[in-house]
C-alpha positions in Angstrom: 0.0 0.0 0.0 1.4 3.2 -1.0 2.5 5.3 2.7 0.5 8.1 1.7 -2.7 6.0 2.2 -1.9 4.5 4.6 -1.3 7.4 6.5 -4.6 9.1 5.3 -6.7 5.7 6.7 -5.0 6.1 9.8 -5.6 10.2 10.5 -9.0 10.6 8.5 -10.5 7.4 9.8 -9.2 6.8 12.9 -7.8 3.0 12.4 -4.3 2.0 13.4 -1.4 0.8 11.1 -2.5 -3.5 11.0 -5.9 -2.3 10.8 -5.6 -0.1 7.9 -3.3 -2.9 5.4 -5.2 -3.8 2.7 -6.7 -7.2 2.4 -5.9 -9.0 -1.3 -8.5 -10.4 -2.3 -9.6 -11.3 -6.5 -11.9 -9.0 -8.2 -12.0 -9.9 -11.4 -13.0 -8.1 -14.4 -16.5 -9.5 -16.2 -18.6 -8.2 -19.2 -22.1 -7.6 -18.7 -22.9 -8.4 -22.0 -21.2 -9.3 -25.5 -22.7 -6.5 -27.0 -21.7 -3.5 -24.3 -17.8 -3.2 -23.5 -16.3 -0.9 -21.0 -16.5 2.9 -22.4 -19.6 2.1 -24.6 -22.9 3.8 -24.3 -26.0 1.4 -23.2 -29.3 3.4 -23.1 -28.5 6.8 -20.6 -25.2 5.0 -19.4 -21.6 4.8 -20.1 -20.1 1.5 -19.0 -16.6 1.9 -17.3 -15.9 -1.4 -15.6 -17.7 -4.5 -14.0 -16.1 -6.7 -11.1 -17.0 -9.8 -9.6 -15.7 -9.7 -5.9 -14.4 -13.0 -4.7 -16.0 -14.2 -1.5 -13.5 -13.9 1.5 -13.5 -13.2 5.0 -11.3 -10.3 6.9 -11.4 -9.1 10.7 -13.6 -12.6 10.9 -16.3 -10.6 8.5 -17.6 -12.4 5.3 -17.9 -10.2 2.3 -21.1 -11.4 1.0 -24.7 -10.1 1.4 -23.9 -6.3 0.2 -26.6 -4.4 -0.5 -25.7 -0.7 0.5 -23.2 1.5 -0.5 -22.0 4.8 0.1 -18.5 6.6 -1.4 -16.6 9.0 1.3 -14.7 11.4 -0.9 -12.4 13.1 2.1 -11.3 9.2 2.9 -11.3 8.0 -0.6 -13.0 4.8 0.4 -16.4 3.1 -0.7 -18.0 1.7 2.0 -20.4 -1.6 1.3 -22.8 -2.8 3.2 -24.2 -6.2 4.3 -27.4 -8.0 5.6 -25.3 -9.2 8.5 -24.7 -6.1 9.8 -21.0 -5.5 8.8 -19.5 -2.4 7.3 -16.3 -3.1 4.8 -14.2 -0.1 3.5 -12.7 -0.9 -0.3 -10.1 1.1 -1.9 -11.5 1.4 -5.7 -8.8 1.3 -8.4 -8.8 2.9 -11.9 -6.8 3.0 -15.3 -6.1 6.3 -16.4 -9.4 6.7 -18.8 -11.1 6.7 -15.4 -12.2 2.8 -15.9 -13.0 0.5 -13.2 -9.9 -1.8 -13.1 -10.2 -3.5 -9.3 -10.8 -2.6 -5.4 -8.6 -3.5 -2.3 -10.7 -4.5 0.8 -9.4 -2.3 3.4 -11.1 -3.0 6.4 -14.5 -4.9 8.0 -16.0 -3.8 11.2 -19.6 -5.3 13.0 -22.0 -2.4 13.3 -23.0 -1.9 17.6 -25.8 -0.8 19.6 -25.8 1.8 21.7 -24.4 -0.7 24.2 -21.4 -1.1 22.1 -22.0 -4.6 21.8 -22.2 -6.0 17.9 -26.1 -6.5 16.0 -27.6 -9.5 16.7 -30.5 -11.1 14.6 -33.0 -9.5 13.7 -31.6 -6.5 14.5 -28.7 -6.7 12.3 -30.6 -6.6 9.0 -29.2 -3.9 7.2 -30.3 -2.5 4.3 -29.3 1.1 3.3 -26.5 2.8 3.6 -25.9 6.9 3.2 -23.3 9.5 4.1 -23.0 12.6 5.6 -20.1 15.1 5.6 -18.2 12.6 3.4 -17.0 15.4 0.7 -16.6 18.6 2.7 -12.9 18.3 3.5 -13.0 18.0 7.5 -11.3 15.0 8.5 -12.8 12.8 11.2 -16.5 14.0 11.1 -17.6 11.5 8.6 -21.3 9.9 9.8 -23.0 7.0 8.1 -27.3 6.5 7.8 -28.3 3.0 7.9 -32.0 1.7 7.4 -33.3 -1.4 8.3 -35.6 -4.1 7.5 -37.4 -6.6 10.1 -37.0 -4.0 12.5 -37.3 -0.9 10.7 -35.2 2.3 11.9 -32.5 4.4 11.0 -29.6 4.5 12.7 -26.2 6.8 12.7 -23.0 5.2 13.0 -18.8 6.5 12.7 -17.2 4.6 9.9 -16.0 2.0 12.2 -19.8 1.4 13.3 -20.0 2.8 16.8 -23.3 3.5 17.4 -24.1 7.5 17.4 -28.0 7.9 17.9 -31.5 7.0 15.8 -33.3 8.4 13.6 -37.0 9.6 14.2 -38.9 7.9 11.4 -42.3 9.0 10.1 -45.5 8.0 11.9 -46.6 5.5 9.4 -43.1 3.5 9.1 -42.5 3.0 13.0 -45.0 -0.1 13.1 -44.0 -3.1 11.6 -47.6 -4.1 10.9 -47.5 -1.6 8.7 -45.3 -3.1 6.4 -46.7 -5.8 3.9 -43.6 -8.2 5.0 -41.2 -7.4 7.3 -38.2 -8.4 4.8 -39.5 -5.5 2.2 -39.5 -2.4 5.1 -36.7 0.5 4.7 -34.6 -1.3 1.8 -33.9 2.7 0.5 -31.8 5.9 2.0 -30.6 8.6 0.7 -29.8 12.9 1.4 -31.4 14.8 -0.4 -29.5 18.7 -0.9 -33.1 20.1 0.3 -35.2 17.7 1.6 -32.5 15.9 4.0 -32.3 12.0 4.7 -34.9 10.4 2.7 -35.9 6.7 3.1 -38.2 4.4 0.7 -39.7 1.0 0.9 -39.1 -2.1 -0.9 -42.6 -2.2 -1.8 -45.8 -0.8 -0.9 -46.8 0.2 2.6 -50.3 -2.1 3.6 -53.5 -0.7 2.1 -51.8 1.5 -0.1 -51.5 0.8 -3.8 -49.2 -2.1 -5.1 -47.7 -0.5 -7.9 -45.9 2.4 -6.1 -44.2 3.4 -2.8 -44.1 6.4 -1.1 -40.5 8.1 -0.5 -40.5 9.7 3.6 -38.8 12.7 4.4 -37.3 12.1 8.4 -37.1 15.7 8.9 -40.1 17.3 8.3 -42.8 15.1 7.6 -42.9 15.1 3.4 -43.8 12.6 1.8 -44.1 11.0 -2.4 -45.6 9.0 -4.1 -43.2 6.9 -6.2 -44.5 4.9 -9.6 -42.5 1.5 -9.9 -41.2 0.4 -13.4 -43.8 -2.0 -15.2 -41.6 -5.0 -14.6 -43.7 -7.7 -12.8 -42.6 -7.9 -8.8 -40.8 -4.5 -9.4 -38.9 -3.5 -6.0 -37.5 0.3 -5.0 -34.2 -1.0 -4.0 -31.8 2.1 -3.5 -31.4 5.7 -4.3 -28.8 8.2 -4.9 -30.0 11.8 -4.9 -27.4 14.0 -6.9 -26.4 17.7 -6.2 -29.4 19.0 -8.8 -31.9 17.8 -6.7 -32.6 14.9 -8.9 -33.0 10.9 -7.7 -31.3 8.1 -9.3 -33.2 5.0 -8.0 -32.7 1.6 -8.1 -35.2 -1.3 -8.9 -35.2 -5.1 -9.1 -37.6 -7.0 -10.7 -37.5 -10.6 -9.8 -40.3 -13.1 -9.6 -38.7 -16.9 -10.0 -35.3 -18.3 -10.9 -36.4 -19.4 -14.4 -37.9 -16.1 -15.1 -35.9 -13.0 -16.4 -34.7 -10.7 -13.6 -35.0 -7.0 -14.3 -32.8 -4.1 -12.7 -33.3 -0.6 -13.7 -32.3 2.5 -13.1 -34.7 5.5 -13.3 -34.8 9.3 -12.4 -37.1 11.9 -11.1 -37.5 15.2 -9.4 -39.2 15.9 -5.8 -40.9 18.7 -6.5 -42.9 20.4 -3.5 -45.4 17.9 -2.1 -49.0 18.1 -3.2 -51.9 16.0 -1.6 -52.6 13.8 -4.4 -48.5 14.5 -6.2 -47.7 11.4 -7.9 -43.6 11.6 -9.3 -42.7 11.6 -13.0 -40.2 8.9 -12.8 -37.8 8.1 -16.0 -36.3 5.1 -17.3 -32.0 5.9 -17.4 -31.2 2.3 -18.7 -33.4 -1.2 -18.3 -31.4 -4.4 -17.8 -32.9 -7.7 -18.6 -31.3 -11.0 -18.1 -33.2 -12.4 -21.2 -31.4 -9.9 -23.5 -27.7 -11.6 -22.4 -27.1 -9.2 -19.2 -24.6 -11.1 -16.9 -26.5 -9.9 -13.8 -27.6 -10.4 -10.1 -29.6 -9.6 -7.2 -28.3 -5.5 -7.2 -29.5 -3.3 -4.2 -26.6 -0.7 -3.6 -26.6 2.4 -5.3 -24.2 5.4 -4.7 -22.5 8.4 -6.7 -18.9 8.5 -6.8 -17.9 12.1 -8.7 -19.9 14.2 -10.4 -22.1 11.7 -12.5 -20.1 8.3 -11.8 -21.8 5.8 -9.6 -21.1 2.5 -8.4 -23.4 -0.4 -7.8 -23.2 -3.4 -6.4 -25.3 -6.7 -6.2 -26.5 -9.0 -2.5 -25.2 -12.7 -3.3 -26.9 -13.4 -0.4 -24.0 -15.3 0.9 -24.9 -17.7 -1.3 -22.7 -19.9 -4.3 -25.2 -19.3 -6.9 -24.9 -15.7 -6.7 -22.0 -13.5 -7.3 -20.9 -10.2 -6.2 -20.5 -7.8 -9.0 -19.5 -4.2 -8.7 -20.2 -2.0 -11.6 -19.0 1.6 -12.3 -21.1 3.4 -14.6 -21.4 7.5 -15.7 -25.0 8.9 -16.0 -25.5 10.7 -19.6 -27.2 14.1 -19.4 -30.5 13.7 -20.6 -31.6 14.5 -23.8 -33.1 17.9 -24.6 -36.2 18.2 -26.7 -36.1 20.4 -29.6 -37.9 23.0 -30.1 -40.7 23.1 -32.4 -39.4 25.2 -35.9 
């Protein structure tokens, strides 16, 4: 590792010096598809690089199950996610066209409660994953939002997962009866540059329409109504807000194993909340297994720079699945001409 990273994990994040080596672990370059390489255009996407992360262990946490993600510009580290509860910090690497080339696995730590004792089942279902103060240049003041399913909350945590307070959550999530099951409850985070931490179900709330969710405000009581795609079993699965105010969210569509699995990625605008205010969501790019897309069960979402993401797909600890990392830029979208 070259010194001058490891001295920024050690004074920006707090670790010490056997902490901070990175882990070597294979993460292998993969197509998506024959007909889309890296730097190609695919719908309102430019490809630039696809991994599939081996499945290994480090600090006695297994990298597997990762379904949130959040990047930390002032550490330089992309933090993943899993349903076990665990937080891992990777090191992305690049080729000098800015391509997704591999990732060193850094560290792993078990999120705590407020006892400073490490999650337990069920409360150790984690879900979503954002960040605050992770691009504003102040070291050490990094704070991470995840949201839960089977007990649904949100809860903030340091980058090494010590416990630092809950959330208040809207009225109508705090009840798990609520919730039509209690694995589909606060799969969704994000922060919003007005509206503040936003969270959004997996699927709809009980007695409220199948075919959308509603997206909660935590700090103020705002909420919207959010059309999924038309993909059967379509599921709101993450969301990345970006510094125009616009969403990028994340759906899966999945009903059996021999049936095609969807996963798109769709835009809107959260305009000022009306009583009946239904969003005008966008396709960006649809990804359909039946059309040759190499993919998986993805459920993390996050933006990297300007409009480069990352996202990453839940194995579910299992040897079926894989863990695929894909980096991808967001293509302005197309301006309508004006009528001669």
């Amino acid at each position: 590792m070259p010194r001058r990273f490891l001295l920024t994990c050690i004074l920006m994040v707090g670790l010490n010096a056997s902490t901070c080596a990175t882990q070597e672990f294979k993460a292998t370059p993969i197509p998506l598809a024959d007909q889309v390489s890296v730097g190609d255009v695919y719908a309102g996407i430019r490809l630039l690089g696809a991994l599939r992360l081996a499945n290994t262990e480090i600090n006695d946490q297994r990298l597997c199950g990762l379904s949130g993600l959040a990047w930390d510009e002032d550490a330089s580290i992309l933090y993943a996610l899993s349903d076990f509860g665990t937080l891992f910090h990777l090191r992305p690497e690049f080729s000098k066209q800015g391509y997704l080339t591999g990732v060193q696995l850094i560290a792993a730590y078990p999120l705590r409660d407020s006892h400073d004792q490490p999650l337990r089942y069920p409360y150790n279902d984690a879900e979503g994953l954002a960040i605050r103060n992770g691009e504003n240049a102040i070291q050490n003041d990094t704070e991470l939002l995840v949201s839960y399913e089977r007990r649904p909350r949100v809860v903030r945590y340091t980058p090494t997962g010590h416990w630092q307070g809950d959330e208040r959550l809207p009225a109508p999530l705090r009840d798990r009866r609520h919730y039509r099951d209690e694995n589909q409850a606060l799969e969704a985070i994000a922060i919003h540059p007005r509206w503040g931490p936003l969270v959004g179900t997996e699927t709809s709330l009980r007695n409220e329409p199948p075919d959308r969710v509603r997206l909660f405000q935590l700090d103020g009581g705002r909420s919207w109504s959010y059309p999924l795609g038309p993909a059967p079993e379509s599921a709101l699965v993450d969301m990345a807000a970006l510094p125009d105010g616009s969403l990028l969210t994340l759906e899966r569509a999945f009903v059996a194993p021999l049936r095609p699995l969807i996963i798109s990625l769709r835009r809107t605008e959260l305009p000022t909340p009306g009583k009946a205010a239904l969003l005008n969501v966008a396709n960006v790019a649809v990804f359909d297994s039946s059309q040759g897309w190499l993919l998986d069960n993805f459920e993390g979402l996050t933006r990297h720079r300007e409009q480069r993401f990352f996202m990453i797909s839940d194995d579910n600890c299992s040897a079926w699945q894989s863990t695929f990392l894909v980096y991808f830029e967001l293509l302005p979208v197309p301006q309508e001409k004006a009528p001669r």
